[in-house]
C-alpha positions as a printed Julia matrix, in Angstrom:
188×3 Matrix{Float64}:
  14.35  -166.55  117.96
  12.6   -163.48  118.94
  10.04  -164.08  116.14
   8.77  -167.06  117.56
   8.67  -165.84  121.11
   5.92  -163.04  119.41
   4.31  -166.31  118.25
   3.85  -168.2   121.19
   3.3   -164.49  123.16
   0.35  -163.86  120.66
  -1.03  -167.42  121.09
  -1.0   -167.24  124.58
  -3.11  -164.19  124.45
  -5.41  -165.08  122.32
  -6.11  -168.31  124.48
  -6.39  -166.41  127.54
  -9.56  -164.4   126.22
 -11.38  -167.55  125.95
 -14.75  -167.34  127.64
 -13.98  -170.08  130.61
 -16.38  -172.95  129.6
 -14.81  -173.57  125.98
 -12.27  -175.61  125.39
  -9.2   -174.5   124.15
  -6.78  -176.31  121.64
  -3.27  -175.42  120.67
  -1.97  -177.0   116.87
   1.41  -177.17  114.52
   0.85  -177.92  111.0
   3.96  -178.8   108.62
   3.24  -178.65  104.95
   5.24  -181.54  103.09
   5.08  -179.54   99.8
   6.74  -176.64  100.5
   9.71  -179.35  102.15
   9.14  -181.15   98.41
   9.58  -177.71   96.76
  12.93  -176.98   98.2
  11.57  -174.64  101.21
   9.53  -174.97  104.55
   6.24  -174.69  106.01
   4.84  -174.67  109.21
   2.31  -173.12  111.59
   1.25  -172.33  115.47
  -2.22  -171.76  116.15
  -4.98  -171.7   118.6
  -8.56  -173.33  118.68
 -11.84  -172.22  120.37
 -13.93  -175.26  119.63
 -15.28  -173.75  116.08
 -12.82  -170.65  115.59
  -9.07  -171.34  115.15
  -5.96  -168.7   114.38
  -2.92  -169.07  113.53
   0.83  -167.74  112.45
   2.66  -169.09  109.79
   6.16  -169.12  108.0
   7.01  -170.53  104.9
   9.12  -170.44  101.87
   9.52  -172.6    98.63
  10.37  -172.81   94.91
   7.34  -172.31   93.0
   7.55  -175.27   90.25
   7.83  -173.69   86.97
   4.11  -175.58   85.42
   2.69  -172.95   87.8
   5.15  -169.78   87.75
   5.89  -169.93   83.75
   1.44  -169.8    83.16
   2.22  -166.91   80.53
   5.99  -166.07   81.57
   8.27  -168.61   79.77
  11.38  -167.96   81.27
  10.79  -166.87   84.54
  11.53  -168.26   87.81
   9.58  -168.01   91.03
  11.06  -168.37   94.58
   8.87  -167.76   97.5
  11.9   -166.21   99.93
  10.83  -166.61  103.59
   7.58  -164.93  103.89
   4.4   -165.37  107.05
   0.53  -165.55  107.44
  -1.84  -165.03  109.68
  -4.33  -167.73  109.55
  -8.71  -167.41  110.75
 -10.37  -170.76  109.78
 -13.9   -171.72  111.41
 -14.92  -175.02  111.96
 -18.64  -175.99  111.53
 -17.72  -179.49  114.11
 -16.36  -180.01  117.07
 -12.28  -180.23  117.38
 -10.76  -183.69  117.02
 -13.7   -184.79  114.2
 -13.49  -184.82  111.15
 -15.13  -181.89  108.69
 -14.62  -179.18  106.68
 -13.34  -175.69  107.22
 -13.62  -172.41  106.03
 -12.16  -169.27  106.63
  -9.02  -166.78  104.86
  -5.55  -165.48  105.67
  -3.37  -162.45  104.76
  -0.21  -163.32  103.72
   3.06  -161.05  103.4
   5.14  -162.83  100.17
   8.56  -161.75   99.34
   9.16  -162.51   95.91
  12.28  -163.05   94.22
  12.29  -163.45   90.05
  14.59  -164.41   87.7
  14.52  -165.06   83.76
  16.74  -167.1    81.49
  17.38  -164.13   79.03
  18.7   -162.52   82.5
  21.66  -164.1    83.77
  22.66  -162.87   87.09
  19.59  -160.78   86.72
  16.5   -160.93   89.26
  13.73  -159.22   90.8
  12.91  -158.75   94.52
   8.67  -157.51   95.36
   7.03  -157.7    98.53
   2.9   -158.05   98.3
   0.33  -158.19  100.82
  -1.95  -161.03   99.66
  -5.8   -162.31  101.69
  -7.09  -165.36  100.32
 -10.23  -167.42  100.99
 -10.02  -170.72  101.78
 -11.79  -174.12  102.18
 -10.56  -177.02  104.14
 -11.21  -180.59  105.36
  -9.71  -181.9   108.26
  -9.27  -185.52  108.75
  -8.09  -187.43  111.73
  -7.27  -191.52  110.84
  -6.17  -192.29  114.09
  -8.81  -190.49  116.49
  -6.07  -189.07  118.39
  -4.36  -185.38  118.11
  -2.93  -186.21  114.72
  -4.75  -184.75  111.63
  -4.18  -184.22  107.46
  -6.29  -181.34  106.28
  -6.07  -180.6   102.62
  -7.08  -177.27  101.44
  -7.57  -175.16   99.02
  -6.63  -171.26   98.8
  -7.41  -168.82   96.39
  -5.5   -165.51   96.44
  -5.31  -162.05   95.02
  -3.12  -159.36   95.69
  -4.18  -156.32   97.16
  -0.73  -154.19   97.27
   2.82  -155.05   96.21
   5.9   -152.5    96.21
   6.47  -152.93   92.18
   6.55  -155.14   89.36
   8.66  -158.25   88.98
  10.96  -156.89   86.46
  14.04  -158.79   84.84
  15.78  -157.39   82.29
  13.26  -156.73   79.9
  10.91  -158.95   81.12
   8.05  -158.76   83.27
   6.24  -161.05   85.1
   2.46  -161.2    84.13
   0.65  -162.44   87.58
  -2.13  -164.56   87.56
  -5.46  -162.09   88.79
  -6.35  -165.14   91.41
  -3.6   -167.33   92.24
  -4.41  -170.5    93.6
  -2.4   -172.72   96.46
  -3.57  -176.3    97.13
  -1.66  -177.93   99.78
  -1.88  -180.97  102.43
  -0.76  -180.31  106.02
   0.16  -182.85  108.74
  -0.87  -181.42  112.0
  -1.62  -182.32  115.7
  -3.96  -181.0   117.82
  -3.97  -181.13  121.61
  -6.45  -179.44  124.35
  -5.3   -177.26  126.57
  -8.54  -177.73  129.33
């Protein structure tokens, strides 16, 4: 509970500095895959017309045509991890249009291998990613889908994901491709 009272505390700041003639649009976004994937998604954010941040917590298992890419064996869960979101928006909020921007995510990683039994591996990583967007809205209201695209590398993690005698060989870019359901609603 007191994580999402930081959440809507940081929200609320960051709509207050908005200079007084812009519009300003709070969102939630679920993301059906992680749901699909045996986890959750979802997201709180803030809009200034073109410029939108947001907070995010998610978890999921990562399905094993992505997580065994050169580690047969292994076993990926995404235990419940957060990002902090920037995306910019070349058109005006409520159209539709592509997006651009990056996050920083904080993954906890949990591994385990069939050889291993019992056996697993727990790493934290710090993770920015670019990504690209489109958002689409088929009802002109304050419902939206926007699929996107991510592509991440890691810039620190605490160790290796070691099970047993078996390592887990990451990917040097990981990619995420996802579609979120989200509303949008103005707050002026």
């Amino acid at each position: 509970m007191g994580g999402m009272r930081t959440v809507v505390l940081t929200l609320l700041v960051l709509a207050g500095t908005a200079r007084a003639e812009e519009r300003i649009y709070l969102h939630a976004e679920l993301d059906p895959l992680t749901f699909v994937n045996g986890g959750y998604g979802g997201q709180l954010g803030v809009r200034f017309e073109h410029l939108r941040f947001a907070l995010a917590s998610f978890s999921l298992h990562v399905p094993d045509v992505i997580s065994q890419l050169g580690n047969a064996g292994f076993d990926e869960r995404v235990q419940p991890s957060g990002a902090l979101y920037a995306l910019y928006y070349p058109h005006a909020a409520g159209h539709d249009g592509f997006a651009f921007g990056g996050s920083v995510r904080l993954l906890r990683i949990e591994y385990h291998h069939d050889d291993v039994p019992g056996g697993d591996a727990h790493v934290t990583e710090l993770s920015p990613e670019a990504i690209v967007g489109y958002q689409w809205h088929p009802f002109h209201n304050g419902f939206y889908l926007q699929p996107w695209l991510a592509l991440g590398v890691t810039a620190w993690r605490n160790h290796a994901g070691v099970v047993g005698a078996h390592t887990y060989d990451e990917l040097p870019v990981s990619p995420f491709f996802t579609v979120n359901l989200g509303w949008e609603h103005a707050l002026n």
